[in-house]
N, C-alpha and C positions, 0 to 999 in steps of 0.2 A: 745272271747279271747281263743287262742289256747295255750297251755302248753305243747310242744314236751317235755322237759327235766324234766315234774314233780318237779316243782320247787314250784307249790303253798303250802304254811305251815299256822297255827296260830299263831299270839303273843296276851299273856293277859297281858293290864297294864292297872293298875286303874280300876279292874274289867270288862272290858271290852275286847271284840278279834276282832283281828282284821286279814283278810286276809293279806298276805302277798308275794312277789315274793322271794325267798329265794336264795341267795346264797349257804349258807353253805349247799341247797340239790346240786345246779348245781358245789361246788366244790367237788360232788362223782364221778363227771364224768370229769369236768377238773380240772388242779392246777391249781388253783387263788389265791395263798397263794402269790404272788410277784408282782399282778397285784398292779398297781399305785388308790391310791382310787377313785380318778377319773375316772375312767376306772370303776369300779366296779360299781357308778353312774350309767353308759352310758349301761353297761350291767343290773342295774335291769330295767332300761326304756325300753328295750329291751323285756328283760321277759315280764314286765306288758302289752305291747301292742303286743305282738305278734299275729299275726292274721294270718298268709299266706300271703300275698298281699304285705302292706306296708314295714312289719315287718316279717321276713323267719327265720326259727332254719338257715339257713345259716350264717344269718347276727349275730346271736346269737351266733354260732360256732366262726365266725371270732372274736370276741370281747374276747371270752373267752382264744382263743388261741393267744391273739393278740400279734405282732413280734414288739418287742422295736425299733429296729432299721429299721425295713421296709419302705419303701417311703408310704405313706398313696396312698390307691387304692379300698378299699373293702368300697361302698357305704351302711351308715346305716340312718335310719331313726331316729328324736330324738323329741319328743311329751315334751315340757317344762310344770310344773305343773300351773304356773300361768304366767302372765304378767303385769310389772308394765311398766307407760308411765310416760313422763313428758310433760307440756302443748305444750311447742314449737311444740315435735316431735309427741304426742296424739292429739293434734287438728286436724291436718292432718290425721291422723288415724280414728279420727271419721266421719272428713268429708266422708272420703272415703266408710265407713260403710255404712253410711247415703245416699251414691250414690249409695252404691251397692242393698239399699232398692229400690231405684227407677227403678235401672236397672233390679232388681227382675220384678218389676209390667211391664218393660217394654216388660219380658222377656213371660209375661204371667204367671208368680211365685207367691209365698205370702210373702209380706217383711218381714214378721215377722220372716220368717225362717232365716235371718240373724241376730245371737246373736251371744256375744263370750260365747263358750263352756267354757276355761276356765277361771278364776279367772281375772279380770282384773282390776288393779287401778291403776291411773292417779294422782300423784301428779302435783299441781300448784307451780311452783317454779320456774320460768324460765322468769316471764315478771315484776317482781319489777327490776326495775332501781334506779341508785344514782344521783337522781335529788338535792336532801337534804341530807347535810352532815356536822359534827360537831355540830348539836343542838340534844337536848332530845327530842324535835320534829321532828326528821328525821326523823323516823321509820314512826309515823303516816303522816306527809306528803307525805311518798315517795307510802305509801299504797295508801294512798286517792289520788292521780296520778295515780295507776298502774289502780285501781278499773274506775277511767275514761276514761283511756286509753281501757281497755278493754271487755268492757260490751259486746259488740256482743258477743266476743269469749266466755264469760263467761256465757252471755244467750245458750248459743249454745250446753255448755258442760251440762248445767241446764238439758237439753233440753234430752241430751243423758242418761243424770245419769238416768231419768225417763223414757224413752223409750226402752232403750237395757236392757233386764236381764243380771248379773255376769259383773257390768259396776260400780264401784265406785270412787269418785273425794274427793281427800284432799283438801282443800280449802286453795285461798292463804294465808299466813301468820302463816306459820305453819313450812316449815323447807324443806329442798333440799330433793330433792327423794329417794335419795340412802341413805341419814341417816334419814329419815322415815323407808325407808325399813329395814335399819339393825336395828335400835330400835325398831321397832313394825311388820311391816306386813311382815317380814319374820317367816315362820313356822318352817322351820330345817327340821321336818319330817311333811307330812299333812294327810289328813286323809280322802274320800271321800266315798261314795256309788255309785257300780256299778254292775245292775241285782240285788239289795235286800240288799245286801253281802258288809259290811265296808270293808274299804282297809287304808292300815297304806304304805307309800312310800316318798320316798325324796322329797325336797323343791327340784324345779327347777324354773326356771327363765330367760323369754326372756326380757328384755329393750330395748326400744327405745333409749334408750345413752347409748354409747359407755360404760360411768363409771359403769353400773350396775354390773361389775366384782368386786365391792367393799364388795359383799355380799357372793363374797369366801371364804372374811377371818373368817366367821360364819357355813363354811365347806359347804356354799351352792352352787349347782353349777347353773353358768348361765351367760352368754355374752350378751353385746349389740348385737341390730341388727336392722337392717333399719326399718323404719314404717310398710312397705310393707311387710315385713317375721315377724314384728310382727302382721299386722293382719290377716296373714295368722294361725298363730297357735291361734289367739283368736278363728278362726271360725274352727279350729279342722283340720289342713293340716299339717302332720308334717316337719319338717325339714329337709333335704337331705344331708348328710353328710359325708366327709371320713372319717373312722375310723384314729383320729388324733394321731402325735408324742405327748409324752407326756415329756420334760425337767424338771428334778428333781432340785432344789436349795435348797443345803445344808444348814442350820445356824447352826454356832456355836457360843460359847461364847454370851459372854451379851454386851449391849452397853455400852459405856464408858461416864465419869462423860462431864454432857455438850452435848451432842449427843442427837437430837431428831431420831421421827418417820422419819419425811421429812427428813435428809440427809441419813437415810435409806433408804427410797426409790428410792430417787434419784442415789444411790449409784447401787441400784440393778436395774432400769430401764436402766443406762448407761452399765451395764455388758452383762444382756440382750439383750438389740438392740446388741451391740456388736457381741455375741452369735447369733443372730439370731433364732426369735421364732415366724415370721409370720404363723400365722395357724397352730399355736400348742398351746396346754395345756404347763401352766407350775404349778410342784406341789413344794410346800415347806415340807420339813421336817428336821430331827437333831434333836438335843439335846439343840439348842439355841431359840425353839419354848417355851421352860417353863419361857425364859424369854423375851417372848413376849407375853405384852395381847392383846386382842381382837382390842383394839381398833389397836394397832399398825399394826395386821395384815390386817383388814379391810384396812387401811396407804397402805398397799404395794399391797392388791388385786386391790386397786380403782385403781392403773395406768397399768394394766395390758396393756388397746390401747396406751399406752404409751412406753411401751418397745415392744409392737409389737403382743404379743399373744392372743389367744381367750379369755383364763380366765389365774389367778395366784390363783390358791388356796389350801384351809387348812385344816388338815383333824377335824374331831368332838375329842374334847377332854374334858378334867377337865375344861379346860379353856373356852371352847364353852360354855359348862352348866352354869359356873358361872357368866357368862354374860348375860347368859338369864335370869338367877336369879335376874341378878344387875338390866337390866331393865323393871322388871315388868313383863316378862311371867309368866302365871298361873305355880302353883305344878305340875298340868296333866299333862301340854304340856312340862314342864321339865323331868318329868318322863317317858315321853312315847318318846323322844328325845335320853335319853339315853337307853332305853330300845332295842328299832330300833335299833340304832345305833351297837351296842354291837351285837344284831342276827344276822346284818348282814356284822360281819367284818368292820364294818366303823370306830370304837372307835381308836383311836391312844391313847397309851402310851410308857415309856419307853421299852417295852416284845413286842411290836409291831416289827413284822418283817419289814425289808428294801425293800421297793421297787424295782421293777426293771424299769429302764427309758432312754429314746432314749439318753438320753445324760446327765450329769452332773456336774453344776458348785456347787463351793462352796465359803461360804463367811464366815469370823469370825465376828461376831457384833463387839467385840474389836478394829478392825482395821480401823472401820468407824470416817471420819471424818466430822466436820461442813461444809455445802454444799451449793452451789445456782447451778441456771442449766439457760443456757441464752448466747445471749441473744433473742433467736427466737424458738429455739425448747428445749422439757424438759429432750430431753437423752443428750444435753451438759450441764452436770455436771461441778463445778469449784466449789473448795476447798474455805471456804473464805477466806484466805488467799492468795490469787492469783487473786480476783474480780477486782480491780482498774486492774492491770494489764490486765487482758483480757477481764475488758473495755474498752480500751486503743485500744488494738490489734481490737477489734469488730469496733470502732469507726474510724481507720483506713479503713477502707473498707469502709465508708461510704460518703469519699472524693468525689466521682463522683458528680459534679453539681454540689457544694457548696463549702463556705470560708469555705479555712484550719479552724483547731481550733490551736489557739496558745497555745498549751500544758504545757508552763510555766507556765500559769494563773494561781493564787490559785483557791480556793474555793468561796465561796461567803461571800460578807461582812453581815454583822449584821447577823450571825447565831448562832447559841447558845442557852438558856433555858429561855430567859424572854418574847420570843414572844408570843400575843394573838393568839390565833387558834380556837376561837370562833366564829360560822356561827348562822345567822340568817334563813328564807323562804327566808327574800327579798333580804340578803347578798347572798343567793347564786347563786341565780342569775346575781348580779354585780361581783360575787368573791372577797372575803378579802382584808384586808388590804398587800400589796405586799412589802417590800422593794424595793427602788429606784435603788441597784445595780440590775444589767441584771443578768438575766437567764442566768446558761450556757449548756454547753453540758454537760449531766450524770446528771442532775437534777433531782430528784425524785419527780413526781407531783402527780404521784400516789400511794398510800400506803394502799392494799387492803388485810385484810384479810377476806378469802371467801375461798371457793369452798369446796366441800364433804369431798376432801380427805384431810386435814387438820382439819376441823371445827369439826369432828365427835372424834375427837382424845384429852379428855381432857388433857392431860398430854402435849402438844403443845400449847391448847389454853390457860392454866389455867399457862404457863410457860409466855406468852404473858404479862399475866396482873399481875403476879408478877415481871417480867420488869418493864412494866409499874408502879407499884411501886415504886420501887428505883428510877426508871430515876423523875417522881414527887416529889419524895420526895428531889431530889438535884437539883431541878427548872426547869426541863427540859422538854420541849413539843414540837412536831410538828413542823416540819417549814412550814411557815406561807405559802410556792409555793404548799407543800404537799397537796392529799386531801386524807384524811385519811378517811379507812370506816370501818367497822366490822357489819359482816355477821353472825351471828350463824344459825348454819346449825339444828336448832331445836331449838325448845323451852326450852328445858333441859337443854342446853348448857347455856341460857338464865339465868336458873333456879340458875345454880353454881353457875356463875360467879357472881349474885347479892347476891349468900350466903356469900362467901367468900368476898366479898366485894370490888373484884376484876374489875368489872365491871366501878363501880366509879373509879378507879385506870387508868382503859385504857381511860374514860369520861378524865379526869383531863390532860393526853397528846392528846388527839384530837380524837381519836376512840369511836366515837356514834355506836351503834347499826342504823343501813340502812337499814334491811329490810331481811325477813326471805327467801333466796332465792341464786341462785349463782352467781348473779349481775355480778363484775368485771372478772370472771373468762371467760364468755359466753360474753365476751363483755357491758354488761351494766353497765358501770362504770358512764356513765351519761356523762355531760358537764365539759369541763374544765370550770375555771373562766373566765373571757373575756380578763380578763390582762395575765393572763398565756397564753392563746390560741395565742395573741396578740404578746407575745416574743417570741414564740416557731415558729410563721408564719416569723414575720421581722427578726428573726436570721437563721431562716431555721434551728433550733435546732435538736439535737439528743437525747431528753430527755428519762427519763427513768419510770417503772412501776415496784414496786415490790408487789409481792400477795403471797399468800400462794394456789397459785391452781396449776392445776395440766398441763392446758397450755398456752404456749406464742405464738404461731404462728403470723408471721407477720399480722398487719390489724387486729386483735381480741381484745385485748384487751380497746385499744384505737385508732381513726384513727390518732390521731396527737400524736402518741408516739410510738416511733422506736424501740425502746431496753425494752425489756421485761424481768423482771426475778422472776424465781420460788422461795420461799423460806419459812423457818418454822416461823408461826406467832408471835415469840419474835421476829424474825431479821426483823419481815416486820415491826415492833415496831421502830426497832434499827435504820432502816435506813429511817422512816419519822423525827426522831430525826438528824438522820445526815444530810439529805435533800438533800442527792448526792449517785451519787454511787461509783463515784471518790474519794474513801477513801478505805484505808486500816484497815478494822477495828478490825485488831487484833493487829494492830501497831497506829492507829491515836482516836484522841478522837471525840467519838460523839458530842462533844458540850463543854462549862464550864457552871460548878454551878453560885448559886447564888454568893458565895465567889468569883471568878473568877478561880476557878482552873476548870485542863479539868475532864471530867466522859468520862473514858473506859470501851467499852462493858464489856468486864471481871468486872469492878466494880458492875454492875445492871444485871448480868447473875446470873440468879436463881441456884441454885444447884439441882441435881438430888433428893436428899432427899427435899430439900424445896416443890417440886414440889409431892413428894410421897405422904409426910405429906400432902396437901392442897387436892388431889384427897380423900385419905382416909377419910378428912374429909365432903366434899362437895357434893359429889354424896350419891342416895339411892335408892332405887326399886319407893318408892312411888313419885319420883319427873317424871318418866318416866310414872306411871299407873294414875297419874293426869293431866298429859299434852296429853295424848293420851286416855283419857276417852270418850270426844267426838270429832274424829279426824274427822270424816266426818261429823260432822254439820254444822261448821262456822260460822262468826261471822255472827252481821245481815245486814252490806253491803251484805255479799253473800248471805243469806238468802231472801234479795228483791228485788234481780236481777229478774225480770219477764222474764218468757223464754215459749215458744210455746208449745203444747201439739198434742199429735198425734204418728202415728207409722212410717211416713213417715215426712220430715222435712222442715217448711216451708219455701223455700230459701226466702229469701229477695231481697233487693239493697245493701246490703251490702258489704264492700270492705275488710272484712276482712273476711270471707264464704263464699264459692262459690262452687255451685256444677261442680267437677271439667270434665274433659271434657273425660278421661280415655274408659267411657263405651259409647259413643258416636259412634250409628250407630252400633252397636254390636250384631252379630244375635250365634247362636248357633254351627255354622261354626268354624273349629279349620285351623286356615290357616299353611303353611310353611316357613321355614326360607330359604329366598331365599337369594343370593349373589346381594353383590351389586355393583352399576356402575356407572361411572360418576359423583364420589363425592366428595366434596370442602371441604378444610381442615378448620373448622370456628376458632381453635386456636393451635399451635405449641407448647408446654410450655416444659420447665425442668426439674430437680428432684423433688420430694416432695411437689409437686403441692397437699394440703389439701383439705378436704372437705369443710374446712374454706375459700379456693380459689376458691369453684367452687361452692357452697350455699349458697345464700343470707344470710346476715348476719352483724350484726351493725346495724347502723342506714340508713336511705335510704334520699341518695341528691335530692334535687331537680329538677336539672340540668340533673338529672341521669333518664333512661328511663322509672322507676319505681314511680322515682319523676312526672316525667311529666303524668304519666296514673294517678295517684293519685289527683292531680293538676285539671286533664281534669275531675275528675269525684267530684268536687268542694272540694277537700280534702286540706286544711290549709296545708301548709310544720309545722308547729308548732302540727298539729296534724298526722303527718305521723306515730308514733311510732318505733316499730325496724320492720327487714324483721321478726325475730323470732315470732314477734307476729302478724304477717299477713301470715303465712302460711298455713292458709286454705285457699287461696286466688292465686289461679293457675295465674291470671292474672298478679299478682305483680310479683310471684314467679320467674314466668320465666324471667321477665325483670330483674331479679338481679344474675341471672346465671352464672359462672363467670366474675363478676363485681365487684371482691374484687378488693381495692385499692393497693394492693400489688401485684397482681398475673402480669405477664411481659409475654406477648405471645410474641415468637421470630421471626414471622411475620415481626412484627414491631422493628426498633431501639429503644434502651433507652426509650421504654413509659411504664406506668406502670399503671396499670387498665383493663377495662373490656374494653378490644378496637380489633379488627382485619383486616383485607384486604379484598375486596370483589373481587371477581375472577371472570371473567375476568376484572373490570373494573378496577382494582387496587387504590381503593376510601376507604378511613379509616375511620370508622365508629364503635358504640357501638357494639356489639358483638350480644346482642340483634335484633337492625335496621337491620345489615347482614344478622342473619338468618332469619329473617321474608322476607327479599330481596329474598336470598336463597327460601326460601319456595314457594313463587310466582312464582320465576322460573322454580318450580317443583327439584331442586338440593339437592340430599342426603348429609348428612356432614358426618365429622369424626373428631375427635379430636387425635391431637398426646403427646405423652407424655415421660416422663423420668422413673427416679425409683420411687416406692411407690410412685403413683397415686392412692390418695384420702386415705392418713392418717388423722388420727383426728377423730372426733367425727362420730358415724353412723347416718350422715347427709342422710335422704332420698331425702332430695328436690336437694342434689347434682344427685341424680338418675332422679327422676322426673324431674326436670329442664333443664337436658341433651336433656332428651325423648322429649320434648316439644319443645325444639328449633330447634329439626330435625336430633339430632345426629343418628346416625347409630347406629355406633361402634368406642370403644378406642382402638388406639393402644398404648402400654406401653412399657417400659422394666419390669417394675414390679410392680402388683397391689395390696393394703393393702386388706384382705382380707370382710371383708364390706362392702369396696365398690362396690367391683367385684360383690358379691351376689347382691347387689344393683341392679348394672346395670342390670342384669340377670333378676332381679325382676321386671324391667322395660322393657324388650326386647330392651335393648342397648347392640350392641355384644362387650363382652373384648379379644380383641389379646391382644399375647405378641410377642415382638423381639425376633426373636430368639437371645441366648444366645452368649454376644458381638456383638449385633447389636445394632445401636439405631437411632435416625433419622441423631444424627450427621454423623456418620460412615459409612452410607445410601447416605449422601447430601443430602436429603431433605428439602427444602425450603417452603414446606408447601404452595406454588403456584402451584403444580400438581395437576392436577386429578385422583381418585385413585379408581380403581377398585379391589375389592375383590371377587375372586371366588374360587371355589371347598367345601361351605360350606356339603353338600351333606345334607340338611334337618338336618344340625345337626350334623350330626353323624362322620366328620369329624374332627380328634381334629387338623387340619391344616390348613390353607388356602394360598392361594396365592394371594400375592398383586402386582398389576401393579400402579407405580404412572408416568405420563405423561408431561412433561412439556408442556409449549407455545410452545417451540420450536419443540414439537413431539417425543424431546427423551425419553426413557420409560426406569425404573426402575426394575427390578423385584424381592422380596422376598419371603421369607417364613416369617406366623407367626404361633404362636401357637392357636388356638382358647379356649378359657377356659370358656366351657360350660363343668364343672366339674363331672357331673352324669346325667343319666339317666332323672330324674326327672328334673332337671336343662331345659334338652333340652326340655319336654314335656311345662317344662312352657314357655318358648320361643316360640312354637310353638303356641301357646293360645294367648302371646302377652303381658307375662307377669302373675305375681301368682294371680293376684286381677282377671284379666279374668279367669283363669282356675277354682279359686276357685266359680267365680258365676255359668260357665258354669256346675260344678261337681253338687250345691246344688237346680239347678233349673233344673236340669237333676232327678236327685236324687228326690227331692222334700221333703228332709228329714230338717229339725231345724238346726240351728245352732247358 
């Protein structure tokens, strides 16, 4: 490690010293009195890894003098301390591990040299589904399902936990990744040995999900990132990066009586996207931070891919410390937290100077009101006051193909507080009892609360079930179409809400506990009832989903539920009570009592204080240091899962693990990035085309070409599972490739699915069938696209699924930043239109042939595109090519990071 700027120092805490990379030496040579704290992060990562090579005093210069307002251009390198996965996006991560042992041995290597360097854990939280719902027996049935559904993948991770060093798995039934992380296996500062010599340096953090920005609001820094760049830094490659804008968001004031976390966030994910903060840092600071706690901030870091930026986060305060308090961190590690923290300028308080930052909005907490966001993406925000209404307007737009709805209709008959909402195993399979009046449009059938960024936030959840209170106590429950679920996102959460007694409170209106995971959020909402499924097909319904997560995108949540909305877990209460969304519910009554009079949300809305009072009492260090005692053990379902032994990993027949095809034929040759020629457009799409549109995901049809490989290799449709939990499994994978039920290639008229046109034959077919046609032919593709291509979750198989069907290269008008790196990680090249171009503006009809040249190995950031019609006439553009850095191109040129980095260690011959 090199040290141009003399910056290594001592800290002693807890009788112990520890090295350290020091600011306060490297601010004798620059002012960093104004840098953004974030910023100050990305400079001690800097310092500690300096070497020459990777890491230059230039790159160290540019960070420390770095220009608030400059366009990002000066590439750094950024070495994250640990990584945590989730199974969906770690399965795949391991497999590929585990290939790249084989491609070692193939390579003439020794596999064992593939370990992750650093820290790696793998929460399971991603494959319970809501198969059982409304019984005390949900929870155990819906496990005892997941554990059958799953056993390969879970023999498999057995498999790794014991094979790979610095490799640990949270077992299922234990709580969502990102509120493990922020209750327990985040460090704040960490602490390792290197050459003899301890080191004291910041928590840092790559995830495999997008939400892993939820652990900003604990001052840590660290962004999603595709499978692929996280196994890259497991095995010690670091990150390439531009020195990014960094967007300051002001708070002030406090929220107001009634006001949760959720329409906070929501409030600032709308201002944001607004703003614009693709690929940029944004930091929080003010005066209205002391009346925000941890958990709320956590609230507003976890959607950071939701208003669009890298990370949103917080700096270390009073408030950081006291929550490490609340949940069980040892004295030490609280002592040496602040200790750090404080040597090295990271402490925020009031005496804290102001930042300096590329840009700055500000928000008063006061002026926030109660919010939903819907009903398809979560930066459209709506007042609730305004819901019915711009349900109305959503549902207008949804006239194409279907009977008007006659909007005089009321509501539904027999609704109100006397109905059972009582599920059996066998009931839910038949689904409940229904009332005989129809379904209408706005019907609420799902009423989910879940996902991280709610569940981890008592002061929301613990508002839900003192709702739930009142509306019980004046006979009120569920309607009987709802399927109501409750998700806690830990076990702690578990732990309150049975203190306070709250838990039987949410039981009594229809919310069972379903299973410790992010179920409806991720799509696993499970089955509707057969009578619901039944109305919602014969009516051609518009029906609705309310959850407390963090997204809606078309096709995710549910496939037979159109309208999706975000909202805080009392109102996802409120409106399985109402059983519609078609109400005004700050003017209409959720139901009537047993008396017959109506109950208005404002009657069973909890007060701010009610809600203070119940936290104060119900949380404590010891409900967190008891539920996380032995977090990596598991129960003994996991514990006699039988799994393989060995250094290398014994593939099976299996259809859910496969060694994937990546290193196939693969010699020590580093090829070039050539232009390409002669290639078929395999789909044309629009704006905002998600990773949700382009990565298998839900449940997989029969019918569908993932169905039928499944089928052909004697697999039950009743035992398909989700794509999520076959994604070690390259063969399915790619058959569900853009093959979301919502995405509409503009190839085609009015269809909607995974379909395209085969060139020249002009024959319509699964998207899939094409490119396999395509590939026989020997025919390179290309996908075309709109704005922000591939928002949403850092889907790798939207990257790898690409690669594998034969894409080339995307052309965009503009790409969410994730995904780009994605492709890049894949060797799929990302153009962009140039600015005010796009395929409309172009004409292109996505029936040309389209050659792309002037790549020049790379180093060209432009290329030219010819597309050709039938007819011969030819097109010609410019795009921009966004191979972003240096490093960027060298990985392209390898074929992607998983080749370069085998090539570097079997080169090398060094451990990793």
């Amino acid at each position: 490690m090199n040290d141009s700027f003399s910056t290594n120092d001592s800290l002693e805490v807890n009788g112990k010293k520890y090295r350290y990379a020091s600011l306060a030496r490297l601010g004798r040579q620059f002012d960093l009195r104004k840098l953004p704290y974030s910023m100050k992060i990305l400079l001690e990562n800097l310092l500690r890894h300096e070497d020459g090579i990777e890491v230059t005093d230039k790159q160290i210069a540019a960070v420390a003098n770095w220009q608030a307002t400059a366009e990002p251009s000066t590439e750094i390198s950024f070495m994250p301390a640990r990584v945590v996965l989730q199974d969906f996006t770690g399965v795949p991560c391991v497999v590929d591990l585990a290939a790249m042992r084989d491609a070692m041995v193939a390579l003439g290597g020794d596999p064992t040299l593939i370990n992750p360097l650093a820290p790696a854990e793998l929460v399971i939280d991603h494959s319970v589904q809501v198969d059982s719902f409304g019984s005390v027996h949900s929870l155990d049935e819906n496990v005892e399902i997941e554990f059958e559904r799953n056993q390969e993948r879970y023999a498999f991770l057995r498999w790794g936990q014991k094979a790979f060093n610095n490799f640990k798995v949270v077992p299922p039934r234990t709580g969502i990744v990102h509120q493990v992380n922020l209750e327990h296996l985040a460090r704040v500062v960490m602490t390792g040995t290197k050459d003899g010599v301890d080191w004291a340096f910041p928590d840092t953090v790559f995830g495999t999900d997008s939400h892993t920005t939820m652990i900003n609001g604990l001052g840590v820094l660290g962004w999603g990132v595709g499978g692929i760049e996280a196994e890259a830094a497991m095995l010690g490659q670091p990150s390439s990066m531009l020195i990014p804008q960094v967007v300051g968001f002001k708070l002030t004031g406090k929220l107001g009586e009634g006001v949760t976390a959720t329409d906070l966030v929501l409030t600032v994910t709308q201002m944001l996207r607004k703003h614009g903060v693709v690929g940029k840092f944004v930091e929080f600071f003010g005066n209205g931070l002391r009346h925000l706690p941890l958990a709320d901030r956590a609230t507003i870091a976890n959607m950071a891919p939701e208003y669009g930026a890298t990370c949103g986060i917080f700096p270390i305060d009073s408030e950081s410390i006291a929550y490490l308090r609340l949940s069980g961190r040892s004295e030490e590690q609280i002592a040496l937290v602040e200790a750090y923290a404080k040597a090295q300028g990271f402490w925020h308080d009031e005496s804290s100077p102001e930042a300096e930052f590329s840009a700055t909005l500000e928000l008063d907490l006061a002026t926030v009101k109660p919010s939903m966001a819907g009903p398809k993406r979560p930066q459209d925000r709506v007042l609730l006051g305004d819901m019915q209404q711009s349900f109305e307007a959503a549902l207008a737009g949804l006239t194409v193909g279907r009977k008007p709805r006659d909007v005089t209709v009321g509501r539904f008959e027999g609704e109100g507080g006397s109905t059972s909402v009582g599920h059996d195993a066998s009931a839910c399979a038949a689904g409940p009892h229904v009332p005989k009046a129809p379904l209408r449009d706005g019907a609420v059938v799902i009423a989910a609360i879940t996902s991280c960024t709610n569940t981890s936030n008592p002061a929301v959840m613990l508002a839900a079930g003192l709702l739930a209170r009142k509306a019980a106590a004046r006979g009120l429950k569920s309607q009987p179409w709802v399927k109501p679920s409750l998700g806690p996102g830990s076990l702690v959460v578990t732990d309150y809400l049975k203190k306070t007694g709250l838990l039987h409170e949410l039981e009594k209106v229809g919310f069972y506990v379903v299973g410790y995971g992010c179920t409806t959020c991720i799509g696993n909402s499970g089955p509707l009832p057969s009578e619901i499924s039944k109305e919602i097909a014969e009516g051609d319904l518009a029906v609705a989903s309310v959850l407390s997560g963090n997204r809606n995108f078309e096709g995710r949540v549910h496939p037979e539920v159109k309208m999706n909305y975000l909202a805080s877990p009392p109102l996802v209460v409120a409106y399985a009570l109402a059983g519609t969304i078609d109400i005004n519910l700050e003017t209409d009554p959720l139901g009537v009592d047993r008396d017959g009079k109506p109950v208005y949300l404002k009657d069973i809305w909890p007060t701010n204080k009610e809600v203070s009072d119940t936290i104060a009492g119900a949380i404590n260090p010891e409900m967190f240091k008891d539920n996380y005692a032995d977090v990596f053990k598991g129960d003994s379902r996991w514990n006699h899962i039988a799994s393989p032994d060995g250094n290398q990993y014994a593939w099976d027949d299996s259809t859910y693990v496969k060694n994937p095809p990546y290193f196939d034929g693969m010699t020590m040759a580093v090829g070039k990035i050539e232009d390409i020629h002669g290639a078929s457009v395999l789909g044309l799409f629009g704006d905002s085309i998600t990773t949700d549109h382009i990565s298998p995901a839900g449940s997989i049809k029969k019918d569908s070409p993932a169905g039928r490989y499944l089928i052909g290799r004697g697999v039950q449709p009743k035992d398909f599972n989700s794509y999520g939990s076959r994604r070690g499994n390259d063969d399915v994978m790619v058959r569900g490739t853009f093959a979301n039920i919502r995405i509409r290639n503009q190839m085609l008229d009015g269809v909607e699915g995974g379909y395209t046109v085969h060139i020249p034959s002009g024959e319509e077919m699964p998207i899939y069938d094409a490119a396999m046609k395509y590939k026989a032919e020997g025919t390179p593709l290309v996908v075309i696209a709109g704005k922000e291509y591939g928002t949403g979750s850092s889907r790798d198989w939207a990257a790898k699924g690409t690669l594998l069907l034969g894409v080339k290269a995307v052309i965009a008008e503009s790409f969410e930043r994730i995904h780009r790196s994605n492709l890049v990680g894949m060797g799929v090249l990302p153009c962009r239109f140039k600015a005010g171009e796009s395929a409309r503006s172009l004409g292109l009809s996505g029936r040309e042939r389209f050659d792309i040249t002037g790549l020049e190995d790379g180093m060209s950031q432009e290329a030219t595109v010819v597309a050709t019609g039938a007819d011969g006439k030819r097109k010609e553009f410019k795009v921009d090519v966004l191979l972003a850095t240096p490093k960027e191109r060298e990985f392209f040129r390898h074929g992607g990071i998983l080749p370069y980095v085998l090539r570097q260690l079997a080169g090398s011959g060094k451990a990793a």
